[in-house]
N, C-alpha and C positions, 0 to 999 in steps of 0.2 A: 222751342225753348227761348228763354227772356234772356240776355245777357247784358250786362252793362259794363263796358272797358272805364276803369279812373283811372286816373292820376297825371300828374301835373304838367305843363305844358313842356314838351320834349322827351315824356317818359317811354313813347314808342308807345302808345296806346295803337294812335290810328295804325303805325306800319302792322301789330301782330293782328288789330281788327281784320283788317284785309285777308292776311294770313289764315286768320280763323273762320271767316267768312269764304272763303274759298274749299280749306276743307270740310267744312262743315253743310255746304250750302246754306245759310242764313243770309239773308241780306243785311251790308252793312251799313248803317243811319247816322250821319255823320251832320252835326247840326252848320258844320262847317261846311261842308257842301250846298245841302239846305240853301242857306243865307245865301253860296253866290248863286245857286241855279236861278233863288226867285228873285235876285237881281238882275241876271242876265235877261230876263225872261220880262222882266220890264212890269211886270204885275203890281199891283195896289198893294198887297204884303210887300214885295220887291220895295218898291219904291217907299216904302217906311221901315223896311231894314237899311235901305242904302243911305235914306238921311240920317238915321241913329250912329250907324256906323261912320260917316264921314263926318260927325262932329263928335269921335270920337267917345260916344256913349255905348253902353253895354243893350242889347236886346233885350227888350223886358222881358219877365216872363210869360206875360199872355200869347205874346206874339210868339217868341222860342215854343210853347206850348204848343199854339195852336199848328206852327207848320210843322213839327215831330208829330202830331195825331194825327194829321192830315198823311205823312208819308206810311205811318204804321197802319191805315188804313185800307194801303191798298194789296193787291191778292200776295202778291209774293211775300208779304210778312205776316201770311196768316197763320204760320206755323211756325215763326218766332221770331227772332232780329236780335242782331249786334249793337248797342248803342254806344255812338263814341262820342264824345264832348256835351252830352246830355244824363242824367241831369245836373244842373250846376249850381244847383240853392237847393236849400231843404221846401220851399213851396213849390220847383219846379220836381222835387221826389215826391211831394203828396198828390200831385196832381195827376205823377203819371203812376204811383200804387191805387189812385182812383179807376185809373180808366186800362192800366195794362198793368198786373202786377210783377214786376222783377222777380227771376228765379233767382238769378247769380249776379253779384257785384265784385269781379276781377282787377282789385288796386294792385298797379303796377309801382310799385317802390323804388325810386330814385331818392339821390342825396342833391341840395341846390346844387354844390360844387358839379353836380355831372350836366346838370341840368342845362349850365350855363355854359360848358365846355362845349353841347351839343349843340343847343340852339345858337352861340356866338359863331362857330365854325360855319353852319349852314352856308351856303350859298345858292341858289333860283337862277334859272335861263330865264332870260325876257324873251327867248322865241318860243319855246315848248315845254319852258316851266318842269323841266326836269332839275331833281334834287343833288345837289352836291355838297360833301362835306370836307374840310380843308384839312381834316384828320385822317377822318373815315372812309371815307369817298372822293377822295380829291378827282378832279380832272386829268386828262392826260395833257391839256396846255394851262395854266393857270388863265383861271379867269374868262375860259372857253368853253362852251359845252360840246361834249362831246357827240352824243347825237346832230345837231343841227349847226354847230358854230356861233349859237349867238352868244349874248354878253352874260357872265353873270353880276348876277348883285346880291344883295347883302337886305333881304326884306326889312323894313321898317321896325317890325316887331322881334327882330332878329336882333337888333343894334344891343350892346351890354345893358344900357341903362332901362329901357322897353323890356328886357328879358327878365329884370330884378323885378319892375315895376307888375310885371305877370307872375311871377312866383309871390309875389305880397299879395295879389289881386288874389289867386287862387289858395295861400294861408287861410285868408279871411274869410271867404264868401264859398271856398269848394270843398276844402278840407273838414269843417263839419259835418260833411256825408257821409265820411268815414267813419263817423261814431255813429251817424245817424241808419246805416245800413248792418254795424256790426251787432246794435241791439238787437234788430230783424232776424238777427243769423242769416247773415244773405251774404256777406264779406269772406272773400277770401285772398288773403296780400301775396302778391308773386316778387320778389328781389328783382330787379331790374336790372341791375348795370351790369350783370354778364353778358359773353353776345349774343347777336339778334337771337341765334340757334339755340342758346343755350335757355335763355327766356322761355324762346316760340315753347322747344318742347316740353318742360313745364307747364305752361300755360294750355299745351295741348293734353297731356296726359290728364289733368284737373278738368276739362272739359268734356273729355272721353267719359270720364266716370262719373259726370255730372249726366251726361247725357244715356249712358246705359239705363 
């Protein structure tokens, strides 16, 4: 089965992908992954995501295209995939109803107000990059992680002003899907802001009987 997680930056997409990828065996294709592996990896895609990216521009879509078709290509998603932060324009959805058509588009429904509570609290380990939230998940030292001790911080795109400037970014350019997947009959909206559990099993019951 095809699955596509939306909605908008903070709505717990990736955490239930994982989730659901696990129960489900699907492999989960996270374009955000993507980006850093073929940057770490130092490759000619790599290296013209990593200049886009560090002057602050958006991946086009040929490129986001082309390394999403490249990972659904290979054996493990031959029997279906998770996609999470893909697709993110309506030419990045015609491209992939061309070449992989989507069964299900699972819009997680948040409000800004929650949006901003979540991503502003975040906080990241500079040693092992474990996640912490100054609400949700606070540490047991402030400012410590608790697996390893290193520092945390407060990612870039975490900061309030970067977090408004990502919710206008995804009004504009992501939010269209919405309409664009409901004409399809392929949308189904999940309420977001109860907890993780209370989401997951929604979100799993809906895929149970997608999948029967």
């Amino acid at each position: 089965m095809r699955f596509v997680f939306f909605g908008a930056p903070g709505a717990g997409k990736g955490t239930l992908a994982v989730k659901a990828s696990l129960e489900f065996g699907l492999p989960h294709v996270s374009t955000g992954d993507l980006f850093r592996v073929a940057i770490s990896e130092g490759s000619e895609l790599g290296k013209k995501v990593k200049a886009l990216i560090d002057d602050g521009n958006l991946v086009p879509d040929d490129l986001t295209n082309e390394m999403v078709f490249k990972r659904l290509a290979l054996p493990d998603a031959r029997n279906g995939w998770l996609l999470d932060g893909y697709p993110r324009t309506i030419p990045q959805a015609q491209a992939l109803s061309e070449r992989h058509p989507v069964e299900l588009v699972l819009d997680i429904e948040v409000s800004d107000g929650t949006i901003i509570e979540r991503l502003a609290g975040r906080r990241m380990c500079r040693g092992c990059a474990r996640s912490y939230h100054t609400i949700f998940v606070p540490p047991k030292k402030e400012g410590i992680c608790d697996s390893c001790g290193g520092e945390l911080y407060v990612r870039h795109d975490d900061h309030m002003d970067a977090v408004k400037q990502r919710l206008l970014s995804y009004r504009k350019k992501t939010e269209p899907l919405i309409e664009y997947y409901k004409k399809k009959k392929k949308l189904v909206s999940i309420h977001g802001e109860g907890s993780t559990e209370k989401v997951w099993t929604e979100l799993k019951e809906i895929m149970t009987r997608h999948l029967a």
